[in-house]
MIDRENGU-360650 format. One record per residue (C-alpha): x, y, z. Coordinates in nm, 4 decimals. Layout:
X; Y; Z
...
// end
This chain:
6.6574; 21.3076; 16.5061
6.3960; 21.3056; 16.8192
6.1553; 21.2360; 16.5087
6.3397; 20.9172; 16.4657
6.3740; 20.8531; 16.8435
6.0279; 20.8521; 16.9174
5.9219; 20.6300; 16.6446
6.2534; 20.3820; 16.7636
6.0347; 20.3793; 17.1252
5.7195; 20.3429; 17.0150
5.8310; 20.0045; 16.8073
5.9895; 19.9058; 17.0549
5.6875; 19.9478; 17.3236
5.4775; 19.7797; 17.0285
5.7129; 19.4738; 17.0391
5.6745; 19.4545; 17.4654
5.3381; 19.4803; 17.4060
5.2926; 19.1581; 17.2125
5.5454; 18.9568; 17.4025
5.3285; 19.0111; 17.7313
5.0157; 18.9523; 17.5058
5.1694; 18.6297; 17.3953
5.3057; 18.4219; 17.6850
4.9917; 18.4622; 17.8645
4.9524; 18.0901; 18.0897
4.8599; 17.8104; 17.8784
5.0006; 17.9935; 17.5827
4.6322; 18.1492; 17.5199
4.6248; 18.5471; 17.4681
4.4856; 18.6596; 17.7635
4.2390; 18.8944; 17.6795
4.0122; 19.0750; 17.9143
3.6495; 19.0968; 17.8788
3.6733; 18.8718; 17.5822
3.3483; 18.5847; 17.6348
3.4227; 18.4218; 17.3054
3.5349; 18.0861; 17.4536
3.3508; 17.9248; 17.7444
3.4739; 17.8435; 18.0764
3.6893; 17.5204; 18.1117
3.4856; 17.2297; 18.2821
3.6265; 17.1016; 18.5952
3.8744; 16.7358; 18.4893
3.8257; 16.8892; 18.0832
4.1447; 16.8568; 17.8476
4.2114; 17.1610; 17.6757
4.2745; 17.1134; 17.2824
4.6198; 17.1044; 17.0946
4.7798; 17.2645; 16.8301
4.5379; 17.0853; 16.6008
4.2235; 17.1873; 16.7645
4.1212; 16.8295; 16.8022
4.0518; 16.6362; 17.1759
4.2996; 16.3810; 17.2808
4.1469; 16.0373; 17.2943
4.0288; 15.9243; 17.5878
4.1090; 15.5830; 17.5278
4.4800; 15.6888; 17.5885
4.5908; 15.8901; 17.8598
4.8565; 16.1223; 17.8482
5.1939; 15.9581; 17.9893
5.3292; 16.0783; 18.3213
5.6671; 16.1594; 18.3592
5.8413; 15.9806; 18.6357
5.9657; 16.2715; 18.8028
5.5926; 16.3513; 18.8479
5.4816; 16.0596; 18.9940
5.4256; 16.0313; 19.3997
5.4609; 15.6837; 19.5623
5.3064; 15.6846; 19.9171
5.5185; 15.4789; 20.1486
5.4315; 15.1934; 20.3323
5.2666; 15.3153; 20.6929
5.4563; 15.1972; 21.0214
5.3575; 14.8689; 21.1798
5.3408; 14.8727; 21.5126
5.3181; 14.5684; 21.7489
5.2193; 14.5747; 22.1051
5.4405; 14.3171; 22.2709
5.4156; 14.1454; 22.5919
5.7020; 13.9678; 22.7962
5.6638; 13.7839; 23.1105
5.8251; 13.4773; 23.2950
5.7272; 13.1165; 23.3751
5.4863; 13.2177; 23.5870
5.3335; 13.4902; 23.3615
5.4779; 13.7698; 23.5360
5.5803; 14.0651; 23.3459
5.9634; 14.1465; 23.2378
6.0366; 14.5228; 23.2456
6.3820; 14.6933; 23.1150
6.4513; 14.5687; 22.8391
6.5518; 14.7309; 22.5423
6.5475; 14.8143; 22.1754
6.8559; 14.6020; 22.1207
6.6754; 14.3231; 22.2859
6.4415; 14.2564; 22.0343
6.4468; 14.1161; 21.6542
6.1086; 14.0906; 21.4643
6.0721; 13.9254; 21.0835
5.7992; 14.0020; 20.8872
5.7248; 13.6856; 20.6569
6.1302; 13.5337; 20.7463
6.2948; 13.8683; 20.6789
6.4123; 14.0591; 20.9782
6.3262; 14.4023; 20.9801
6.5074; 14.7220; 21.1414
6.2715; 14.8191; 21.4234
6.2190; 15.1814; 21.3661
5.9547; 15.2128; 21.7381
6.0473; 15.1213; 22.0761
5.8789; 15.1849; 22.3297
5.7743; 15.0967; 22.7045
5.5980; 15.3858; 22.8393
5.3917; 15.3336; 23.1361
5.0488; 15.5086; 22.9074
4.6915; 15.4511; 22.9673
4.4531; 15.2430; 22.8236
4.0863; 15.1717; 22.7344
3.9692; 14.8992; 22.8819
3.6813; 14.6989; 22.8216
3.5393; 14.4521; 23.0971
3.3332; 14.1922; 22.9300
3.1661; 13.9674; 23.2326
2.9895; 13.6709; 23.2108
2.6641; 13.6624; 23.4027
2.4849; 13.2936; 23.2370
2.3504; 13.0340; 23.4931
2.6763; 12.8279; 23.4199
2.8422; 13.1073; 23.6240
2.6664; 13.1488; 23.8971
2.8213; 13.0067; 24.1901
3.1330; 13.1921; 24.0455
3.0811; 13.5606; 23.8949
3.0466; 13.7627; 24.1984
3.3506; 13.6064; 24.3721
3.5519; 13.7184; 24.0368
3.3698; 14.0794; 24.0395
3.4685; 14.1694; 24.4026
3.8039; 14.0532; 24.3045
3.8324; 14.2961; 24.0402
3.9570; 14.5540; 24.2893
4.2880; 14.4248; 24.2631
4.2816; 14.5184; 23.8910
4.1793; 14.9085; 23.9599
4.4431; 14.9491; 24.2504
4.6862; 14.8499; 24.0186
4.6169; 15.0090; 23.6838
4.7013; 15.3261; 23.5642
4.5083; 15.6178; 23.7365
4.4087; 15.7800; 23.3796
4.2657; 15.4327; 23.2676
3.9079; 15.4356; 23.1330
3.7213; 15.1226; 23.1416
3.3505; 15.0083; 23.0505
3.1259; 14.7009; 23.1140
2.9474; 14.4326; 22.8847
2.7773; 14.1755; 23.0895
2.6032; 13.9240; 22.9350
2.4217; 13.5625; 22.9069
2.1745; 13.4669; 22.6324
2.2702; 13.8000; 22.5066
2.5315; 14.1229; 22.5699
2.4907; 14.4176; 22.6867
2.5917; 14.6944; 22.7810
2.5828; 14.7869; 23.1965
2.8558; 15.0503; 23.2209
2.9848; 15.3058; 22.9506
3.2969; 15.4597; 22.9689
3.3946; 15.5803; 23.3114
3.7553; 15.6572; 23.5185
3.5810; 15.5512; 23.8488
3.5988; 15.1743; 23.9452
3.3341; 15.1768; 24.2049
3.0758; 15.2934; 23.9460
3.1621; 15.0003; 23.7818
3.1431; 14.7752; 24.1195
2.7861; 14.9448; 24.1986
2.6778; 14.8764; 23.8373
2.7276; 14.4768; 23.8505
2.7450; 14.3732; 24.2000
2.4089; 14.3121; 24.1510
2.2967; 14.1621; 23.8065
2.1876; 13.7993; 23.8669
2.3757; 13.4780; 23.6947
2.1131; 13.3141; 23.4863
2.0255; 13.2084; 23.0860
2.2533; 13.0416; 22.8447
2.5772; 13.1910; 22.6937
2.6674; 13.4253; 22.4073
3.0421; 13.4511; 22.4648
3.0874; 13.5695; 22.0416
2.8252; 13.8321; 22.0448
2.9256; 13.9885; 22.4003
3.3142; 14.0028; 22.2395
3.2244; 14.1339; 21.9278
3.0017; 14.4265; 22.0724
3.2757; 14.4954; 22.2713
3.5718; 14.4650; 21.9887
3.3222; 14.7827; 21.8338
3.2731; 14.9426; 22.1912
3.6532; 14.9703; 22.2233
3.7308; 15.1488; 21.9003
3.5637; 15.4532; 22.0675
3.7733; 15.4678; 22.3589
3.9548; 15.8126; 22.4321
4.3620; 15.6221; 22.4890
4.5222; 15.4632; 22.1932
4.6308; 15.1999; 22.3944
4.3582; 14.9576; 22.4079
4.2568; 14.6163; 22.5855
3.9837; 14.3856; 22.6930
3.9385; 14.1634; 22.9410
3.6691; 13.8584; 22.9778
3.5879; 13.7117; 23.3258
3.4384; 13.4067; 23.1667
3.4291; 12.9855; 23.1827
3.4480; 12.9949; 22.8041
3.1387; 12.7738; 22.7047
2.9422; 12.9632; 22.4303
2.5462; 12.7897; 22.3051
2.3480; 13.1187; 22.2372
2.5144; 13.3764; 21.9956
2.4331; 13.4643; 21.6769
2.8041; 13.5201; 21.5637
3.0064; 13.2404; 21.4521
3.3526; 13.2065; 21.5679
3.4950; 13.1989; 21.2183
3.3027; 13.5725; 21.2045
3.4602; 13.6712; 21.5352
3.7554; 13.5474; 21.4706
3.8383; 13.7895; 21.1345
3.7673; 14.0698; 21.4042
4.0377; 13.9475; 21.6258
4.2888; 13.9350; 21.3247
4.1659; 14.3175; 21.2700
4.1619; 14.4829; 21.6464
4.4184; 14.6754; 21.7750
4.3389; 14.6150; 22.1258
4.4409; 14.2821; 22.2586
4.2338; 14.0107; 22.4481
4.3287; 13.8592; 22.8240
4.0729; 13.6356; 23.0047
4.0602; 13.4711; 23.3558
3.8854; 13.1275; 23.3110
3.6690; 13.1235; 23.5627
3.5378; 12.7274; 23.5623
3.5275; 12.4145; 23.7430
3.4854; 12.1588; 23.4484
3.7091; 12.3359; 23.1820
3.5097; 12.2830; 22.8799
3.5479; 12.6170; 22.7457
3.9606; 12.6872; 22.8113
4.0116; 12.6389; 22.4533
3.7497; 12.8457; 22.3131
3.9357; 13.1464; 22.5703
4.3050; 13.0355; 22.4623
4.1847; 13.0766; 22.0987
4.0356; 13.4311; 22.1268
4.3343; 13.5797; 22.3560
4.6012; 13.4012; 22.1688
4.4927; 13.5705; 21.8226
4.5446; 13.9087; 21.9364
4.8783; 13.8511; 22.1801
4.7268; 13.8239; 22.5092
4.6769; 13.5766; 22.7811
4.4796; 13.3341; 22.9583
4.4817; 13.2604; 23.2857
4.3290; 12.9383; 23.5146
4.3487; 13.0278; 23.8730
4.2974; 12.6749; 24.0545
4.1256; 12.8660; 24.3384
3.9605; 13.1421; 24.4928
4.2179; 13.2807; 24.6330
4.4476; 13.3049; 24.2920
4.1807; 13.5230; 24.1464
4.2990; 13.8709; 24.3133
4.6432; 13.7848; 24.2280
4.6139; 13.7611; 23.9052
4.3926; 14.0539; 23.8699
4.7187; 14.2672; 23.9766
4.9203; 14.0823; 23.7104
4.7176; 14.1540; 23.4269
4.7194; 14.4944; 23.5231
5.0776; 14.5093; 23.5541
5.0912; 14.3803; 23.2461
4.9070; 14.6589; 23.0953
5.1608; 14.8852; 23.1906
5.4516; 14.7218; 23.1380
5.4132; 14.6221; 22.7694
5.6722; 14.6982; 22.4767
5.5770; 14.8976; 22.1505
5.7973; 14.7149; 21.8318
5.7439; 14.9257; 21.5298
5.9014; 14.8885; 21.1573
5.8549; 15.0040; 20.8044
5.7808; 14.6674; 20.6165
6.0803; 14.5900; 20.3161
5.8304; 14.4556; 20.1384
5.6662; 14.7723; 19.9880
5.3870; 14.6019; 19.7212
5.0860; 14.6917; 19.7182
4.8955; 14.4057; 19.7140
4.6770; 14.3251; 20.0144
4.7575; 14.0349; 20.2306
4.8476; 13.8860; 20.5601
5.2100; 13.8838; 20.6528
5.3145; 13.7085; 20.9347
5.5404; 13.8290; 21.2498
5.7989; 13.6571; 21.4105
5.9594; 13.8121; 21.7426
6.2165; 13.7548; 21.9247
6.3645; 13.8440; 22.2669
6.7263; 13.8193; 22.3340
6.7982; 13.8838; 22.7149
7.0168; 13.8757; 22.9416
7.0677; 13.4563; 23.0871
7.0092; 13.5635; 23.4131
6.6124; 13.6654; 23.3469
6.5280; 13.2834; 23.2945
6.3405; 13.1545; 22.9808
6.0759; 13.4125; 22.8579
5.7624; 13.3678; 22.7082
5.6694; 13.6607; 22.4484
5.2719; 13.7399; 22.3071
5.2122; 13.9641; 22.0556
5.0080; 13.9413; 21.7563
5.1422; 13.7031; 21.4765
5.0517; 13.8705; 21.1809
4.8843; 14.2304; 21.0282
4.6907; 14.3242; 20.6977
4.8813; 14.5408; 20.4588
4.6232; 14.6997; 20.2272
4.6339; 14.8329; 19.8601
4.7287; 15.2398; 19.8233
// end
């Protein structure tokens, strides 16, 4: 009898024995120390059944359950609402708003008006065209630091026949003032190469939240961008563009409205001296009063296009007509 038990548990440890050795992963006996088959290279299929390679022509299927779709990112849109005379409209709300992207409204999924700071980029005309003008707009610029955030960093592009750059980034406005005061109007005008240097300065800045801000009369004869190059920039920066048209014949107020309009900001035309600190302050009000409107686009294709925005502000009768800027339109890209 314990002649038959032990040969009952030794069959039956035999049988154990072979189930372990046979479920090994990847239904291969897993056998140590055995060298007889090479390694597995890195993205190689491992043979069937019959030994024999799938071909490579066709693919094995994926199951649906296996597949991952990425969704489609959050657009965001930095909105800016102000009366008839361009001064900024704060407290309104989420419920305020609509946006459509390409006609179809979409449910805002960001809203925001936080008081953050920004990066902003000073880009200041110094060409001979200028020069009974510039350094009555620089001293005015004190009206813009008193009023801007006090965590706001800024830098300076100055330019004429070509840009360049007088005052890297830099959280104290009288380094800026002691940097420029100085620098002589004179040469001809490369309004396109001093923006686009700047457009690339501004991607470094430490805040999100970014801006620039051209002290300009708008004409442009000397750069070596086109407009139609700058102008694909514009489409692509975050940060948007305000300018203060600093002229007394008003031959370049288009070429500003253009640049500023294409990235939702604003232009201004102070009709004299005096206007110039003034609207210094509202431009940097402006800054900090702004609106984030963010959504998750319906339309989830991938292909890569331009949609355009619509936006809309629906508040209360008493505020007066509004005037919204914002960007009109954003890239989606293929995942």
């Amino acid at each position: 009898m314990k002649h038959r038990f032990a040969s009952f548990i030794a069959a039956l440890s035999l049988a154990v024995s072979f189930t372990a050795f046979s479920a090994a992963p990847g239904g291969q006996p897993n056998q140590p120390g055995d060298q007889s088959q090479a390694p597995q290279k890195p993205g190689e299929q491992t043979p069937g059944k019959s030994g024999r390679q799938p071909d490579p022509a066709k693919p094995p299927q994926q199951k649906q359950s296996d597949r991952i779709i990425i969704e489609t990112k959050l657009v965001s849109v930095t909105v800016t609402v102000s009366d008839r005379n361009r001064r900024f409209v704060a407290g309104l709300t989420r419920e305020d708003f609509e946006i459509y992207d390409d006609g179809v409204r979409q449910e805002i999924a960001l809203f925001s008006d936080d008081d953050a700071p920004l990066t902003l980029g000073i880009i200041y005309d110094v060409s001979g065209s200028m020069r009974p003008l510039s350094s009555q707009a620089l001293h005015a610029l004190r009206g813009l630091f008193e009023n801007s955030h006090d965590d706001d960093e800024y830098f300076v592009i100055a330019f004429n026949d070509r840009p360049k750059l007088v005052q890297d980034f830099t959280s104290l406005p009288n380094e800026i003032l002691n940097r420029t005061v100085f620098i002589k109007s004179k040469g001809s005008t490369a309004l396109f190469d001093a923006t686009y240097l700047a457009l690339d300065k501004v991607k470094k800045g430490r805040h999100p939240k970014k801006a620039l801000l051209i002290i300009s009369d708008g004409e442009e004869n000397s750069s070596r961008y086109s407009y139609g190059e700058l102008r694909k920039e514009l489409k692509e920066t975050d940060a948007q563009i305000y300018a203060i048209s600093i002229t007394e014949s008003g031959a370049g107020v288009g070429t500003l409205e253009s640049m500023t309009g294409a990235t939702g900001g604003l232009t201004f035309f102070p009709r004299e001296e005096s206007e110039v600190t003034d609207i210094y302050t509202r431009i940097a009000l402006m800054l900090r009063h702004q609106y984030v409107v963010g959504f998750y686009p319906t339309d989830a294709t991938a292909e890569s296009r331009w949609h355009k925005l619509q936006l809309m502000v629906n508040a209360p009768r008493e505020l007066g007509k509004l005037k919204v800027f914002y960007r009109k339109g954003w890239q989606s890209s293929e995942r």
